[in-house]
C-alpha positions in Angstrom: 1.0 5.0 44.3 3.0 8.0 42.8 0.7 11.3 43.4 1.2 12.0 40.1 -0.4 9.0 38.6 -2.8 9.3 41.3 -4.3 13.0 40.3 -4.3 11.9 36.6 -6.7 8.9 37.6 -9.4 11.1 39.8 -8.7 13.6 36.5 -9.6 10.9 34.4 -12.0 9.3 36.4 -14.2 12.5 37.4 -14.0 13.6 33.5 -15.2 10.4 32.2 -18.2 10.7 34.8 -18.8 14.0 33.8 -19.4 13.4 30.1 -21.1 10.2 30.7 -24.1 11.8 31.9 -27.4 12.3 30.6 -27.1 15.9 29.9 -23.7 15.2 28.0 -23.4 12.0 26.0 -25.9 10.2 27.8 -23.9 6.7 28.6 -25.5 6.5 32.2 -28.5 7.7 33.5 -27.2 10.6 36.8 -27.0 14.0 36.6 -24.7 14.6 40.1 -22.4 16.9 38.2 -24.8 18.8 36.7 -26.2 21.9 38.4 -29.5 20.0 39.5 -27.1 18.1 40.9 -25.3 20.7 42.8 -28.0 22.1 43.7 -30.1 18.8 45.0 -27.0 17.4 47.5 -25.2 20.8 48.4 -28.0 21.4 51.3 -28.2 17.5 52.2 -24.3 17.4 51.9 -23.4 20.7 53.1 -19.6 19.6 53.3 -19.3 17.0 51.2 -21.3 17.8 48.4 -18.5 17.8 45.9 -17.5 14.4 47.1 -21.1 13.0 47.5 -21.8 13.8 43.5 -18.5 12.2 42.0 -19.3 9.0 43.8 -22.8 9.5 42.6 -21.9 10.0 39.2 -19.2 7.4 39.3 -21.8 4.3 41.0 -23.5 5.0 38.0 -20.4 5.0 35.6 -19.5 1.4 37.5 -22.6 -0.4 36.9 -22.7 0.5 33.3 -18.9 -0.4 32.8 -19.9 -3.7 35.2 -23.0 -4.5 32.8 -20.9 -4.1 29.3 -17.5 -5.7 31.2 -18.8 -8.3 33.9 -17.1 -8.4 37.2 -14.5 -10.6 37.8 -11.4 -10.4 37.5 -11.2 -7.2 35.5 -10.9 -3.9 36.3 -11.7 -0.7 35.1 -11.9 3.5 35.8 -14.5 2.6 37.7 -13.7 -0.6 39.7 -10.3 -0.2 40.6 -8.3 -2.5 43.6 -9.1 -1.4 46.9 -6.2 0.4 47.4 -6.4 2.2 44.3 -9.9 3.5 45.1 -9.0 4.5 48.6 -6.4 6.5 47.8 -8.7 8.4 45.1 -11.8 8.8 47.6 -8.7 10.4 50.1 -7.4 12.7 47.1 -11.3 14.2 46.9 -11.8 14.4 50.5 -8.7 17.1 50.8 -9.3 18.4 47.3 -12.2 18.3 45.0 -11.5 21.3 42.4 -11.7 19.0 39.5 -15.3 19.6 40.2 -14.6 23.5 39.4 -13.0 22.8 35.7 -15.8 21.0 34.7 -18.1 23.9 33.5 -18.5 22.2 29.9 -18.5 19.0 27.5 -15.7 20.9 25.9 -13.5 21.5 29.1 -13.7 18.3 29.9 -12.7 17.1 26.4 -9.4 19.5 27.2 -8.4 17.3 30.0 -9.1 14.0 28.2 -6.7 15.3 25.5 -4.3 16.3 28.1 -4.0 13.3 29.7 -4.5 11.3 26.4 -1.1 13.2 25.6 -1.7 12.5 21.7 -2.4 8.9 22.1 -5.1 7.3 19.9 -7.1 4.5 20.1 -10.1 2.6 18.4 -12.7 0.8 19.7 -16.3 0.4 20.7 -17.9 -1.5 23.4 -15.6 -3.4 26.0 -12.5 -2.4 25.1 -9.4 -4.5 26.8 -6.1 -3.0 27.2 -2.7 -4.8 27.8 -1.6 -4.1 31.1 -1.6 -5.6 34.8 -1.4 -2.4 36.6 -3.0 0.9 36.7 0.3 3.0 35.8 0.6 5.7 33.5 0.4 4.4 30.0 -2.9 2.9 31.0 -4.1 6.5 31.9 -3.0 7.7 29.0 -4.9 4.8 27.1 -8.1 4.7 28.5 -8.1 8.5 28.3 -7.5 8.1 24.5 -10.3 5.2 24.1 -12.9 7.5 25.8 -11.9 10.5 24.2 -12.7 8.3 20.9 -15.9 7.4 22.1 -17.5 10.3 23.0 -16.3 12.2 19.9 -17.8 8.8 17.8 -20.6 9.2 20.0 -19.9 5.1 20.5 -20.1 4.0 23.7 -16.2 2.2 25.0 -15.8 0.5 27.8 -11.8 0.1 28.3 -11.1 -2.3 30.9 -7.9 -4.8 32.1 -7.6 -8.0 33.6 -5.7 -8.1 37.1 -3.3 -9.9 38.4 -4.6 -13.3 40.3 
């Protein structure tokens, strides 16, 4: 996978957790990126404290998306091939700054509109998007869809159907 795509998906997917949370727009019910959060695994997790709270907050993220989506064979930000999901928890094992950016709903709203790059799309509840692959025009469409639906305040599950 091209590093590129690769930081715009743990972007994406550590935003999306973010704003999902019950202090934000309340989609699942974890707090790990809030300051309780912090504060709660950094002495349990002295060094991997920033990892330990994105998978936190993005377990939680996948068995919402799983509940509204099924399981199967569809993926989503949140259940991604194994490869794909490797190669993220490697990314936030060397680096985990996103966690740093992510001081407010509205920062994190900058980055979904970064990486939603003007894109717009509509839709509540499972949402599926046409592709096979996890490349950059799906980035830049899920990023869209869940910028929607946290600005609706409607809840948007974007999803695809893989290969097989």
């Amino acid at each position: 996978m091209k590093e590129e795509i690769k930081n715009k998906i743990v972007r994406l997917r550590v935003c999306v957790a973010y704003m999902g949370e019950k202090e934000q727009v309340n989609w699942w019910p974890s707090s790990f990126l809030s300051s309780s959060g912090e504060a709660f695994l950094s002495p349990v997790f002295p060094k991997t404290a920033a990892l330990s709270r994105i998978n936190g907050a993005s377990s939680a993220a996948r068995v919402i998306h799983d509940e509204y989506i099924g399981i199967g064979n569809v993926q989503h930000l949140f259940r991604l091939p194994e490869n794909v999901e490797y190669e993220i928890s490697q990314s936030l094992i060397k680096d985990a700054s996103i966690l740093e950016t992510l001081t407010s709903e509205e920062a994190a709203s900058a980055v979904l509109h970064e990486l939603a790059n003007g894109d717009t799309t509509n839709g509540v509840g499972p949402l599926f998007i046409k592709s096979d692959s996890f490349d950059q025009n799906m980035v830049t469409c899920m990023a869209a869809a869940y910028l929607q639906g946290f600005s609706s305040g409607q809840q948007v599950y974007p999803y695809y159907r893989s290969r097989g």
